[in-house]
N, C-alpha and C positions, 0 to 999 in steps of 0.2 A: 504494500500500500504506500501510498505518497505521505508521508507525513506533515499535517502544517508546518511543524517546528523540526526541520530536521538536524540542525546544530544539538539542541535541546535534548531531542531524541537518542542523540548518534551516543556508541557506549565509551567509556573510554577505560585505559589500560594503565596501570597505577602498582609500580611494581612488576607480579606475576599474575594480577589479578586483576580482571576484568567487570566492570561495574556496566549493570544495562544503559543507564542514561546517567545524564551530566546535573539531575536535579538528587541533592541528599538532604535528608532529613540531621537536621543541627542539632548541638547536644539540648536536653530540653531532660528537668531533674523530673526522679518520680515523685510519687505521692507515697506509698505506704512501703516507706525505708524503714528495715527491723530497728529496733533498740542495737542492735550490733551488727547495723549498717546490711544485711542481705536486700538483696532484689524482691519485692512482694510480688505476688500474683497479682495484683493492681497494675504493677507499674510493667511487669512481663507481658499484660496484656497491652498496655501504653504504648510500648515500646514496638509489639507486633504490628500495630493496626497499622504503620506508618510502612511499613514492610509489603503489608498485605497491597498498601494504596500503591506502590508502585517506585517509593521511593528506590535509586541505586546505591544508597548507603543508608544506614540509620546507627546513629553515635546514642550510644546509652551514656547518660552525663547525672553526677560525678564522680567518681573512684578517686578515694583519699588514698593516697598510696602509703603515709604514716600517721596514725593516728594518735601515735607520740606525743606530737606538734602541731597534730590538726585533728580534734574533737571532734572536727564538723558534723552535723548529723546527715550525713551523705553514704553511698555507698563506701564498702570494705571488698575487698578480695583477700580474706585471709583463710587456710586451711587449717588453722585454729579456733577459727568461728567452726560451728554445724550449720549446715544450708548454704554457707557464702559460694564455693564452687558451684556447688549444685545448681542456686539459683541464679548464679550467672550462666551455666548449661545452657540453664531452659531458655532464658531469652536471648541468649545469642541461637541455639534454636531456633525459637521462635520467628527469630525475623529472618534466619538463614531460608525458612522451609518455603518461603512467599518470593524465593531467588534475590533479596535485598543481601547488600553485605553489613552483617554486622562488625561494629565498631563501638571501642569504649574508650571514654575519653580521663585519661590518669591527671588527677591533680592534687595541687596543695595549696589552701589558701592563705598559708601565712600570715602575716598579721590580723588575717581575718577571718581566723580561725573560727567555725563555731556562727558562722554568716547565715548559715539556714536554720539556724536552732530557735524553736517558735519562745524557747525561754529566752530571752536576752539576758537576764539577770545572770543564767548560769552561763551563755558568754560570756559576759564579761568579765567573770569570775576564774578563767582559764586564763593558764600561759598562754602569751600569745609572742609567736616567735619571725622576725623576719632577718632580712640582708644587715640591719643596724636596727639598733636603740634609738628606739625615738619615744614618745605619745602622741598616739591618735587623737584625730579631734574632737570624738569624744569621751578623751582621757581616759581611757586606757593604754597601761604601759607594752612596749615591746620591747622586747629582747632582740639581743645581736645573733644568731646562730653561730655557734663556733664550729671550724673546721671538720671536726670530729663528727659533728651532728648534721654536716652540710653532707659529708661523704656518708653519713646511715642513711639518708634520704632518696640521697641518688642509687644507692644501694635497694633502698626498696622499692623505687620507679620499677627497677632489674627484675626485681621476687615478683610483683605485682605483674608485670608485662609478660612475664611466662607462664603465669597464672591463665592470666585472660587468654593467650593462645593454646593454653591445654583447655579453657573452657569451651571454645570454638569462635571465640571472633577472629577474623579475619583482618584489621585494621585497627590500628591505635590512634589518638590523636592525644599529641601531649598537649595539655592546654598553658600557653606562655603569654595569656594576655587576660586583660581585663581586670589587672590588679591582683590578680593572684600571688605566688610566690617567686614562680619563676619571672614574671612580670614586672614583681618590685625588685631581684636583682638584675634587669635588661631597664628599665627605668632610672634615671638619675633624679629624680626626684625622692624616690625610695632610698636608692643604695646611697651609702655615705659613707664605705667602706675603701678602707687604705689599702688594703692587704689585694692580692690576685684577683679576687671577686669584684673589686669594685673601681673606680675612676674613670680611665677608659672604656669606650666602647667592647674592644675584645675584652678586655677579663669581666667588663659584664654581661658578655655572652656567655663565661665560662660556666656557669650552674648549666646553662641550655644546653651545651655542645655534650657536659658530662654525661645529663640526664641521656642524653639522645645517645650517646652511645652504648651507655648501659644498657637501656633499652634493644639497641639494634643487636648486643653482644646475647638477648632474651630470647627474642625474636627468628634471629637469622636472614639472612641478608638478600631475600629477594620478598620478605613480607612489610606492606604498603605502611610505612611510619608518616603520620600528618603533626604538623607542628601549626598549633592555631595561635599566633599574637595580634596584636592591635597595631594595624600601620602609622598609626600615630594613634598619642595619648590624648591631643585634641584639647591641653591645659596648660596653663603656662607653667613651667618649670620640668612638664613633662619632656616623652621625645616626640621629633614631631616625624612628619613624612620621610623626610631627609634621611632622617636616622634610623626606620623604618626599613629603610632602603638597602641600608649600611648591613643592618640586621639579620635579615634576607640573604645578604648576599656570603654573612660570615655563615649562618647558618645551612645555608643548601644543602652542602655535602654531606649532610648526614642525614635529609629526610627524600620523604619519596613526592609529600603535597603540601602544598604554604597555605594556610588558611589564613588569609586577611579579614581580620575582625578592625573593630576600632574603640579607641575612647579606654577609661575606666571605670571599672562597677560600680566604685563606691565617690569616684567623682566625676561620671559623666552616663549616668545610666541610660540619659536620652539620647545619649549618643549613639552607645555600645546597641542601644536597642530603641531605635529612631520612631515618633510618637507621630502620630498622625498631625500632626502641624510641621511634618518637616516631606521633604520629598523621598518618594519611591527608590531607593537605590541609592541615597546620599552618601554610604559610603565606598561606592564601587570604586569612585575616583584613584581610592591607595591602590586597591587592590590592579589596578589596569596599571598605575605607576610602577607598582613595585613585578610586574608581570616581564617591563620590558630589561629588569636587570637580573631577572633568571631565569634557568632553562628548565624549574622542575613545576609541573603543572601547578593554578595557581588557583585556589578559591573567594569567593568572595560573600559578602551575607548583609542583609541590612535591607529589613523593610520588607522584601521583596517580593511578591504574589502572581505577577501579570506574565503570561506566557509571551507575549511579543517581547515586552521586556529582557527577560531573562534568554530569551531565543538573540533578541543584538547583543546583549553582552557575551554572550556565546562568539558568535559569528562574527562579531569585531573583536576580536581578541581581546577580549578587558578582562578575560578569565576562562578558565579552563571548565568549571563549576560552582551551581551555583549550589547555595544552601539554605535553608526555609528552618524557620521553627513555628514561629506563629503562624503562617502561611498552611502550614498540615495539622495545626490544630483546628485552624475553622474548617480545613477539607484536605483530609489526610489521604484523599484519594485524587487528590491534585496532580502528581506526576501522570495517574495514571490515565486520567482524562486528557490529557497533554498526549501522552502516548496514541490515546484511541481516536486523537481529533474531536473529543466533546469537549473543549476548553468553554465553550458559553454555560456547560453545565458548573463550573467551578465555583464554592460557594468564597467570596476573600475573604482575607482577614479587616478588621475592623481597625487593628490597631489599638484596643479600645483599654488592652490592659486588664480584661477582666482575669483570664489565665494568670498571670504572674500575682495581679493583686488575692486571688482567693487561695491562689499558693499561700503567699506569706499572713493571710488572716486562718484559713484553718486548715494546713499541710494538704489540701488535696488542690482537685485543677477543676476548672467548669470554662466553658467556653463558652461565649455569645452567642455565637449563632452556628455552633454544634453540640447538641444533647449529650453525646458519647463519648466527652472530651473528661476522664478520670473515673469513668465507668465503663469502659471496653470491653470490662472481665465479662459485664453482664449480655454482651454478642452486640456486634455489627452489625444485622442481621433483622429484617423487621421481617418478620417470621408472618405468614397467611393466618387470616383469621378462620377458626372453623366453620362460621358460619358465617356467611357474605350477608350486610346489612345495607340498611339505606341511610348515608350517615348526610348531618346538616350542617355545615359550619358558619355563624353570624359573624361577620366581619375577616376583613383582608389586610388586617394586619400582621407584623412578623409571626407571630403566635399563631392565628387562625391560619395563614398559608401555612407550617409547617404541621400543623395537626393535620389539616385538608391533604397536606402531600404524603403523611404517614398514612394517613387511614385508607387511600389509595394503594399506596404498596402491601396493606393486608390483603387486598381483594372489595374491600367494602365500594358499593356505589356512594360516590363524594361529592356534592355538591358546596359550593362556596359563594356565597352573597356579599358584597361587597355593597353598601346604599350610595358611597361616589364614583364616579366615572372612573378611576385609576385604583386599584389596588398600594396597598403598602400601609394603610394607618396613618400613624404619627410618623412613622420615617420618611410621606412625602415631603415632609417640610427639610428633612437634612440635605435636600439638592440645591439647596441655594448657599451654603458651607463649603465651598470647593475643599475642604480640609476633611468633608464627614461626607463626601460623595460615596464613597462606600459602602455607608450603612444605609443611600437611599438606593444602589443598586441592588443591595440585598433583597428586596422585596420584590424587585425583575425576576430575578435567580431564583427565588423558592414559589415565586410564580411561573417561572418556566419547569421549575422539575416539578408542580403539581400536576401542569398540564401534560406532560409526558409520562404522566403515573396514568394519567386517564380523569383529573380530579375535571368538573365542571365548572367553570368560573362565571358568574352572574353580575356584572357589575349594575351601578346604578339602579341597586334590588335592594330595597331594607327588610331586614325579617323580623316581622312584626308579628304575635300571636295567631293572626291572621294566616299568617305566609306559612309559619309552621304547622296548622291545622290543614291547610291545603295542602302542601309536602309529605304531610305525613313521615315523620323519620322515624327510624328507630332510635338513632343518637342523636343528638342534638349539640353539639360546641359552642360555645357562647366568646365570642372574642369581638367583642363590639368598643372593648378600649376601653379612654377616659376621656375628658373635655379639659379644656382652660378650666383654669379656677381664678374667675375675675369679682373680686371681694367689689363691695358698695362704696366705693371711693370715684369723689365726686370729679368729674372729666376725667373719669377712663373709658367712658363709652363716645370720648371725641374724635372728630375726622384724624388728629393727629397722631394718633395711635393705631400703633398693628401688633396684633397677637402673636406672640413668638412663633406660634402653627403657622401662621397665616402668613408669615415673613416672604418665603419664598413666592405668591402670589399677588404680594402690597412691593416688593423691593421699590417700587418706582413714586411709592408715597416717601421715602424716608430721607431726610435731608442732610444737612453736611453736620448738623451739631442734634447728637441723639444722647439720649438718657435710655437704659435697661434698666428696668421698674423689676427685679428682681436678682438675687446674685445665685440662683443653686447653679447646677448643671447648665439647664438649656439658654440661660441667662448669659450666662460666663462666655458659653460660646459663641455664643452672636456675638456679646459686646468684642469678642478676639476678632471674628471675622468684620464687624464693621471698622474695627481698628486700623489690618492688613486692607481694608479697602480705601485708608485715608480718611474716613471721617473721624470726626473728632466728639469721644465716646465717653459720659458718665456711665457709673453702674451704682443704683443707689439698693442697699439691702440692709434690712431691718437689722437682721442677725448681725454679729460681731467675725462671723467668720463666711469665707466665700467656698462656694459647691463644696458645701457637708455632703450631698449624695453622689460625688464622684470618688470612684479608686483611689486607693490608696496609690499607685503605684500611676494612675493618671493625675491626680490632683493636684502635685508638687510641677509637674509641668505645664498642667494647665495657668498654673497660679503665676508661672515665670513669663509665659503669653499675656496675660492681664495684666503683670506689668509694664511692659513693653508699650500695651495699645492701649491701655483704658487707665482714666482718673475714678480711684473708687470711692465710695461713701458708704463705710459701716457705719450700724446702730445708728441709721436713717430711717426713719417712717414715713410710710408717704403718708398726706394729707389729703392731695388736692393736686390732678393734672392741669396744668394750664397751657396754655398757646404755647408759653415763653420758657417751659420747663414742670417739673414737680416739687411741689413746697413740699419739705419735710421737716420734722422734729428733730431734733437731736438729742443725745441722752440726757444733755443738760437742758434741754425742755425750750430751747432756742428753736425759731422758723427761719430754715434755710431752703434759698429757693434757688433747686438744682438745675442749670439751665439746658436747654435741648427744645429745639422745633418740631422732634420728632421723637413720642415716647416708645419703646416695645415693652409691653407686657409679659413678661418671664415667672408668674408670681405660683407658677405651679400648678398640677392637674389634679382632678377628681374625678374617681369611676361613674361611670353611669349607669350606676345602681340601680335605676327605674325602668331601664331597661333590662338590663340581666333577670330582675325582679317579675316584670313580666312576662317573662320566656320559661323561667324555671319549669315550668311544669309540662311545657312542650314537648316530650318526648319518653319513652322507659329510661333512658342512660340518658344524661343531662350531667356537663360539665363547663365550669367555667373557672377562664384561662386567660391571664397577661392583667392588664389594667384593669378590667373588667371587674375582677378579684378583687386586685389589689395593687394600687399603682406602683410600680415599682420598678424591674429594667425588663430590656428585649432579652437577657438572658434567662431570666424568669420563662417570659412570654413565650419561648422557642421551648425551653425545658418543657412546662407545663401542658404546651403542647400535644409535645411529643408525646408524652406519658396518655393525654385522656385519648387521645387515637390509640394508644396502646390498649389501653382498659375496654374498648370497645368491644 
């Protein structure tokens, strides 16, 4: 067959070993890590599905190779634990059987020992050991590593790396970036050290070159070694491109694949792991730089989703291969839709942070707009229902499309009503965000794979008790959303105001000087987007603090965007919208009148409770799902979904 992407497609040869395609799945931690660090059946299954999707490598991430010096609550490869071998077996296994190559990626986090542990308290309470003595900036002490202790480490890279290849991976990737240990001794911001290890460039390659040959001495010498750093630290005092370069070039010789990452973890997260306000690919730049000063294949990662995309950095040589993480969480069958030429089936990633922030709130993973994302164990697999029913779904937003498209893939007859002319809910308003265009093609996406399930789409249809009496269904889905929540403050129903919903259909009412009449979430973001478009932006919010309902791991970036583009006003109350702006309160009980020609309304939604209310009894099975419930996120809405099409 012809392939669309045939760069993309084509396999390539890495060592002795041949990998089907040039797209691999990136290191990406599991969830249910033992008490003494083994592989769970959670994360074996994590780890397959990305295998099964078509990926040509999949890096199981992280393997502390001494726990000495690194507590981390990460994996172990020790033959002194029970289960440790074994369960690295099975998921190198597991992803071997679906023809992906498995790969584990060895590391040490050095001064940051103890990074994933949901106690901080008992971090912080560890030795924490790097290249020199210093304190961290948030005071905690480090330790110098002495010679002694440098050589047992690289020593157990050694024990560690012949582990993993009697376990059956096929691939290692030392991880030398993003602040880790090897990191902070190739970093001169880190290292401060006199001795061999430190000053110059080379001796602070020397921890890398050790590590890499001990390793290679594990191994044997036509098995594929990946050395993953950052082409630049991307902070001042860091190394930058330049030295990157330098890096690379001392390094080669001892590996088989350069993986150009960027940035550091603990001071440049948005870098290392580029946030939906930055572009697609921002940091392919190193990786095409640092490509044309070596000859060993050269990878690259950041952002990434789009098969055109990744097909020119292919085919313009900017890289050898690319690498996804978040990319096959939202749709871990992305390579393989790539492969079969269904790319318009691809569901993207959002960018949105939900994965990484529900990591570090309760050790597991959840994905926006994939159900199966830390629940794998429980099958890929939407299994036929035994009995084919006639199912109804009320509204077309995220939530009701993918209920409508699961209950299709059981066999059920699926009809979907939509009351406006366009499917999508509340995501049609994220099209007017060029930052959050994503989350408004998302509702195309699971409206194209409803209709290719066979589901029927009804738009400019409300279902009314009426509609459901005439229907007659057996199920009934209730996913009819929520509304604006526009409180009784006097000129907010003025020509000069638009509803944060409604933004993308008023854009041409909104002037050069605007006020956001709310700060959560939806609030924050307009006022960023009307910032990046030039106009000159208040944000006035009651509360003391801006988007309490965003991520943890989105809201320090969004908060850095806010600054950038918007003048803010906490523990402001509105009063009163006028022409000329909105008078508000201040804590000290002062009237301050915030100026703007053009207000949006951000003040928050409400279920439409009167709705859901009068459906409830429409049908024997009756479920309700997304805002409808309970306002809350599209990750909800997608999960709960999923589930009441499941119960069907």
């Amino acid at each position: 067959m012809n392939r669309k992407y045939p760069h993309l497609c084509s396999p390539i040869t890495i060592g002795r070993t041949t990998f089907r395609n040039r797209m691999f799945s990136a290191p990406m931690g599991g969830t249910d890590i033992t008490n003494d660090g083994c592989i769970g059946p959670k994360s074996t299954a994590f780890y397959e599905l990305r295998g099964k999707g078509g990926a040509g490598a999949v890096t199981v991430s992280e393997c502390m190779v001494h726990p000495e010096t690194d507590g981390s609550h990460a994996y172990h490869l020790d033959t002194r634990i029970l289960n440790s071998l074994a369960s690295a077996a099975y998921t190198a296994d597991a992803i071997r059987r679906h023809g992906a190559i498995p790969s584990l990626e060895l590391s040490h986090s050095g001064m940051y020992a103890g990074t994933y542990m949901t106690d901080k308290g008992k971090q912080k309470s560890m030795n924490q050991w790097g290249p020199s003595a210093t304190v961290r900036p948030d005071g905690v002490e480090v330790r110098a590593l002495t010679k002694e202790m440098i050589a047992d480490i690289v020593a157990s890279y050694k024990e560690v790396a012949g582990l993993a290849k009697r376990a059956g991976f096929e691939m290692l990737m030392i991880h030398g970036g993003h602040g880790w240990l090897i990191n902070q001794f190739l970093s001169p911001y880190f290292n401060k050290r006199t001795d061999e290890y430190g000053g110059s460039l080379e001796n602070r390659c020397r921890f890398a070159i050790e590590v890499l040959k001990a390793v290679r001495e594990a191994v044997g010498p036509f098995f594929p070694l990946e050395f993953r750093f950052s082409g630049s630290e991307l902070f001042e005092g860091g190394y930058t491109l330049e030295d990157g370069v330098e890096i690379a070039r001392v390094l080669e010789p001892y590996i088989d694949l350069l993986h150009v990452s960027a940035g550091t973890y603990q001071r440049g997260f948005g870098d290392t792991h580029p946030s939906m306000f930055k572009e697609h690919g921002c940091n392919v730049y190193l990786a095409a730089e640092i490509k044309k000063h070596v000859s060993v294949p050269v990878a690259t990662i950041g952002g990434l989703n789009d098969p055109a995309q990744l097909e020119d950095i292919i085919a313009s040589g900017k890289a050898d291969v690319v690498y996804m993480a978040r990319a096959l969480l939202a749709d871990p069958f992305l390579p393989r839709k790539v492969m079969e030429n269904r790319d318009e089936e691809i569901v993207k990633c959002l960018r949105c942070f939900t994965c990484m922030a529900e990591r570090a709130a309760t050790s597991t993973r959840r994905c926006t707009v994939n159900p199966l994302i830390g629940r794998e164990i429980e099958g890929d697999e939407v299994r036929p229902a035994p009995v084919k029913k006639k199912v109804l779904v009320a509204g077309g937003g995220p939530g009701g499309l993918y209920a409508a498209y699961t209950a299709a893939r059981r066999g059920h007859q699926v009809i979907l009503c939509e009351k406006e002319e366009e499917v999508g809910g509340i995501l049609k308003s994220e099209q007017a965000l060029p930052f959050k265009h994503e989350m408004y093609e998302l509702s195309g996406t699971y409206a194209l794979l409803a209709k290719k399930s066979g589901v029927e789409i009804r738009t400019s249809t409300e279902v009314t008790p009426e509609y459901v009496e005439k229907e007659a269904p057996d199920a009934l889905i209730i996913a009819v959303g929520s509304e604006p929540l526009i409180p009784p403050i006097k000129g907010l129903d003025g020509d000069n105001v638009v509803v944060v919903n409604n933004y993308y259909l008023e854009k041409d009412k909104v002037g050069e000087d605007v006020v956001v009449f709310g700060g959560g979430l939806a609030g924050c973001e307009c006022a960023i987007h009307l910032g990046m478009e030039g106009k000159r932006v208040h944000l006035v919010e009651m509360r003391e603090e801006l988007a309490p309902d965003a991520n943890v791991r989105h809201r320090p970036l969004l908060l850095k965007e806010i600054d950038k583009y918007v003048t803010v006003h906490t523990g402001y109350r509105g009063l009163e919208v006028r022409k000329e702006g909105v008078l508000c309160e201040t804590k000290q009980k002062e009237q301050v009148l915030v100026p703007g020609s053009t207000v949006i309304c951000a003040l928050g939604q409400r279920s439409r409770t009167k709705t859901v209310e009068s459906l409830r009894d429409g049908a024997p099975y009756v479920a309700v799902i997304g805002d409808a419930s309970r306002v809350s996120t599209i990750t909800n809405a997608v999960y709960w979904g999923y589930h009441a099409a499941l119960d069907i």
